[in-house]
N, C-alpha and C positions, 0 to 999 in steps of 0.2 A: 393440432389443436385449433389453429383458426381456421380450419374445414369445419370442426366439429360446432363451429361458433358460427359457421354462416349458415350450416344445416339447422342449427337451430332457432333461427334466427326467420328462416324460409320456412318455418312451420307458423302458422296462424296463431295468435296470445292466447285464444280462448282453447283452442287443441292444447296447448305447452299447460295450461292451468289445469286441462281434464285429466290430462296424462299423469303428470303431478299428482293428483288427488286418486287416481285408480292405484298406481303403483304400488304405494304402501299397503294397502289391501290386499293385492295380489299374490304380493310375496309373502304376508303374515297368511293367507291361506292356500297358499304351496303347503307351507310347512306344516299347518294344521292340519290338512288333507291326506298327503303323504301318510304323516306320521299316523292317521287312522290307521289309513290303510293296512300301512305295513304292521301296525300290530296285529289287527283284526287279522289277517290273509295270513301274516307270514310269520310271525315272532310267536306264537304259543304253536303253530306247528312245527318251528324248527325246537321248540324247548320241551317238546314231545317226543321229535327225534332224540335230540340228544341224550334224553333219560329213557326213553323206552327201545328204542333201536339203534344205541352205540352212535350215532353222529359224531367223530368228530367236531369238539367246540370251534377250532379255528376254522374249518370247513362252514360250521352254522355262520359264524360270522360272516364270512365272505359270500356265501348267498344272500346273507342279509342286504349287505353292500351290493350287493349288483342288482337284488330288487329294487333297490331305490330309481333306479329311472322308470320302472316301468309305472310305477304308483305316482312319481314326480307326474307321468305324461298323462294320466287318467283325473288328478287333480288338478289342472290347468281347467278344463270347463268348470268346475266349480267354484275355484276359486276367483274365476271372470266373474261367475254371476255373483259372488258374495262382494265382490269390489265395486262392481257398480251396484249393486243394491245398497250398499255401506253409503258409495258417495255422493250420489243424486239424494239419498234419501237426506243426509248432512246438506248439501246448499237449498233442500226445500228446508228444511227444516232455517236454517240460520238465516233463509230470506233470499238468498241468492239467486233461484233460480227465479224469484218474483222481479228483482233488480234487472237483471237479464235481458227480461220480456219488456221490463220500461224503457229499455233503453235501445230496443227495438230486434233483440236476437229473438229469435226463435225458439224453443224448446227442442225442436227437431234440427238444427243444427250442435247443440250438446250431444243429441244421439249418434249424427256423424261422427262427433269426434269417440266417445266411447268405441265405435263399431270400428275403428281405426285400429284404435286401443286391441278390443276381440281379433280383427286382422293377425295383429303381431302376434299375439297369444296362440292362433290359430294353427301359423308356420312355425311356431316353436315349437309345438306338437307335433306336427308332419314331420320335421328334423327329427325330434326326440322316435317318433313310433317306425320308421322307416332306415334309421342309424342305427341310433345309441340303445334301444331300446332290443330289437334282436336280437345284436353283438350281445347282450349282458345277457338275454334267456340262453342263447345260445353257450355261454358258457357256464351257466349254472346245470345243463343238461350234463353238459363233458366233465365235470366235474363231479355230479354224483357220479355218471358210469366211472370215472378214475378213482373215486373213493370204493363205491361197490367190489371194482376189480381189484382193489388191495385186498378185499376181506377186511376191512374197514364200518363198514355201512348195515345195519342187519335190516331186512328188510318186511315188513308185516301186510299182505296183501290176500288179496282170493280172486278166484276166476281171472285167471293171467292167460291172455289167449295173444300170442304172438308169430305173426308170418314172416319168415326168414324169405327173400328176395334177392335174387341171383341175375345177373344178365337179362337185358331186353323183359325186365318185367316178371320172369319164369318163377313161381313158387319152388322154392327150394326144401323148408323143411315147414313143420306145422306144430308150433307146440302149445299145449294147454298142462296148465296147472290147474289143483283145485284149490290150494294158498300155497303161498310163500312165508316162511317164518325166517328170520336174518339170512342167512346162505344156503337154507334147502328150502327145494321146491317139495311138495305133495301132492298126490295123486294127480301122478305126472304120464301123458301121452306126447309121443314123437310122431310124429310120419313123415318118411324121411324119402322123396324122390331125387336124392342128390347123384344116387349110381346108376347108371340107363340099365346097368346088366340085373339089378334085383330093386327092388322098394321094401323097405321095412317099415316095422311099427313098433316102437320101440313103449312098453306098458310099463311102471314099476311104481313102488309104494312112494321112492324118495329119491333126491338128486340133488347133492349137495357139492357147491361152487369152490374148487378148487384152486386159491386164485394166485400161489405160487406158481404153480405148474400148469395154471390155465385149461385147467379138465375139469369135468364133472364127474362126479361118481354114483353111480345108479345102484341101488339098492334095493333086490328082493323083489323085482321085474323078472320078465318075458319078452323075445327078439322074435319077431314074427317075421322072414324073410321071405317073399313072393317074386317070383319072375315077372317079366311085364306080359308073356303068355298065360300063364297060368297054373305052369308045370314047376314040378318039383317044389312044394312048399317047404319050409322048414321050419323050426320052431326052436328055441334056446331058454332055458328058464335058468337061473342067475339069482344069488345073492348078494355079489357085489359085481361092477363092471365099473371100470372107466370109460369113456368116452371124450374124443375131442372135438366138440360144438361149443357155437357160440355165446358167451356171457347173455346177451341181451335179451333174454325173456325177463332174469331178472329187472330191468327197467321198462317193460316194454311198457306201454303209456296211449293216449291218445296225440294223435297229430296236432300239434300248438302251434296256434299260426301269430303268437306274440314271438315265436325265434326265425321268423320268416319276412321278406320284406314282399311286398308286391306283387315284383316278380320272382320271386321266388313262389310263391303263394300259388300263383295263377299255373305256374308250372307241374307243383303239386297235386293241383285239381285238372288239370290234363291226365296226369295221371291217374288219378281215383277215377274220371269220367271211361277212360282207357280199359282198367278193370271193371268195368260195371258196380261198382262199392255206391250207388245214388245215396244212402241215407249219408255218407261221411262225404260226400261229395255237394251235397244240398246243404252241410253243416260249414263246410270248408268256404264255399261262394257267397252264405251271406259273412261270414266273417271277414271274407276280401271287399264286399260292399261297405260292412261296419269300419275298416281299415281309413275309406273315406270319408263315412257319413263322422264317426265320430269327430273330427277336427273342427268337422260343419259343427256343429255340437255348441265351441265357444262363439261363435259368431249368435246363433238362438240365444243362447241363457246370458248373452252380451246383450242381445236385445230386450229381452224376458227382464232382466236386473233392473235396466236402465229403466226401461219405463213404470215398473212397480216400484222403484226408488224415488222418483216422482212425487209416486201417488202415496208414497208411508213418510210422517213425520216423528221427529223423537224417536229414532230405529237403533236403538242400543247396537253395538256388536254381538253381545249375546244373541238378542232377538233377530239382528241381520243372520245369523251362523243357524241357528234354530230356522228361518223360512229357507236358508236354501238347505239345508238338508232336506225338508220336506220336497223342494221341489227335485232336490238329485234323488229322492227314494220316487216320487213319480214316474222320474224318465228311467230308472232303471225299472220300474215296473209294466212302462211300456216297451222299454228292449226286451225282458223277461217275455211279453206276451208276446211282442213282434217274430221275435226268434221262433217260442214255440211254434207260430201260425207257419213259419216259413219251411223248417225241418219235417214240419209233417204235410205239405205242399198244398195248406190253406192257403200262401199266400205267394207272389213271388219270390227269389230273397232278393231281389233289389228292395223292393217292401220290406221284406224283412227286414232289414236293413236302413232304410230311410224314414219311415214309417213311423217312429216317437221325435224325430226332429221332425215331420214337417206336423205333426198335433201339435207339439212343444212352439212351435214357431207360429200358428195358428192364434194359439194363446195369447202370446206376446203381441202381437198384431191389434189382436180385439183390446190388450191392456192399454197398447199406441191411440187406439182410437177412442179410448173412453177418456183420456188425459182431459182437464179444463182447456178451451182455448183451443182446440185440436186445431182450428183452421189455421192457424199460425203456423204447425208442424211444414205444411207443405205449400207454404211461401220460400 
């Protein structure tokens, strides 16, 4: 404790009073933020599952619970920029920030201590998106394949096109579905070069998941076996067949680089570069760029807040929560465009990627310099 008393003690009055006055803000819009989130994202599609495709309830729950970091660490820039919008906007308004400058501070020293403030917020996000945050996707993935694999989970999808991967890279099997409904697939193709001595292709109406006994059962299909010369074709036509491959077409999914940290990411995309895959490969790099820019993100809308709370008086909460949504539907509308430009190789993806923080900070800049008294800032 008398550490904790001379630490804070070593921090400057006017930093201790801004901090003070952000905090409460920050954490009422954590909460607010999140709690969007997860309903909008995640709460009427798990109550979708659950009545429409058998989800277990305690299952829905606990995906629930492990989404919560990932919504906690995407609310953190907003809730920066609603806290200092909230609190500059309160000491212009109650006269403070007038008191301040008579008594010979600066304006742009408040902004110091706020960007302090956005600092700490900054690396609590890096913790969160690089930790806590993977760990939890990552176990929300292993958890539906554990539930799936019960015969537990029904599953409602189309066009499932999944690549089974074997050693050093080697395509193993290749399968497409034309939907999924609970535990069969439909209009279902295999291609299967897993035996050097023949390759087959395995055709059938239906293929439904086995999951006591970890078989599939193919139904009212055709076995198309080929040597890798050419000779001796053979053909099999079939009502019912068992087979033992692997569960995961029904999951199969696009690559999420929220269950991956950095390095693991960068790893990933060695690999898609490796395969020549560029369109998921160009998706995958700027999302390792986004991995950085976005923490940069609270540091902008820390500066963005601060200065436009300034310049607004009488800023209700409501009205404070009302301008930063507008401005978080902005910057998601500039990731929206940046991204597309990047995936279809209008643009770099580090652009892609940096490209609405540095307009967004742009902004903020030009709001710095339009403040009364600006000369002051850069005394």
């Amino acid at each position: 404790m008398p550490r904790l008393s001379r630490l804070g003690q070593a921090i400057p009055l006017i930093d201790r009073y801004v901090l003070r006055e952000l905090l409460p803000s920050f954490l009422g819009g954590i909460g607010i933020f999140s709690a969007l989130g997860v309903s909008a994202a995640v709460l009427f599609d798990l109550l979708r599952q659950v009545s429409a495709a058998q989800l277990p309830m305690g299952v829905a729950l606990t995906i629930l619970a492990l989404q919560l970091p990932y919504f906690v660490s995407l609310s953190i820039p907003m809730s920066v920029l609603l806290a200092c919008l909230l609190t500059f906007s309160r000491l212009q308004t109650d006269g403070e920030l007038m008191a301040l400058q008579a008594a010979g501070l600066p304006l742009g020293r408040l902004m110091r201590a706020s960007g302090s403030f956005a600092l700490l917020a900054m690396l609590l996000m890096l913790i969160l998106t690089e930790s806590v945050v993977p760990a939890s996707q990552t176990q929300v993935q292993q958890l539906l394949i554990q539930t799936a694999q019960q015969g537990n989970f029904e599953l409602q999808e189309q066009h499932i096109l999944y690549e089974e991967v074997g050693p050093n890279q080697a395509l193993r099997r290749l399968f497409y579905a034309q939907a999924a409904q609970g535990q069969t697939l439909y209009g279902l193709t295999v291609i299967d070069w897993t035996s050097p001595q023949v390759q087959q292709v395995i055709v059938a109406e239906s293929a439904t998941w086995n999951a006591p006994e970890h078989l599939w059962t193919f139904k009212n299909g055709t076995i198309y076996a080929v040597a890798p010369d050419g000779q001796d074709p053979s053909l099999l036509a079939f009502a019912e067949q068992q087979l033992q491959l692997p569960q995961s077409p029904m999951l199969a999914a696009e690559l999420n680089p929220n269950t991956m940290t950095l390095t693991s990411a960068q790893q990933a995309l060695a690999m898609l570069r490796q395969r020549g895959d560029l369109p998921q490969s160009r998706a995958l790099e700027i999302q390792i760029h986004r991995k950085i820019a976005l923490p940069f993100t609270v540091l902008v809308f820390g500066w963005v807040g601060s200065a436009l709370g300034m310049r607004r008086r009488r800023l209700s909460v409501s009205n404070g929560f009302g301008l930063s949504l507008i401005f978080v539907l902005g910057q998601y509308l500039l990731i929206f465009m940046a991204d597309a430009g990047g995936r279809l190789g209008w643009i770099s993806p580090w652009w892609g990627a940096w490209l609405p923080n540095l307009v967004t900070g742009v902004g903020g800049l030009g709001l710095f310099l339009g403040l009364p008294q600006r000369k002051q800032f850069l005394s």
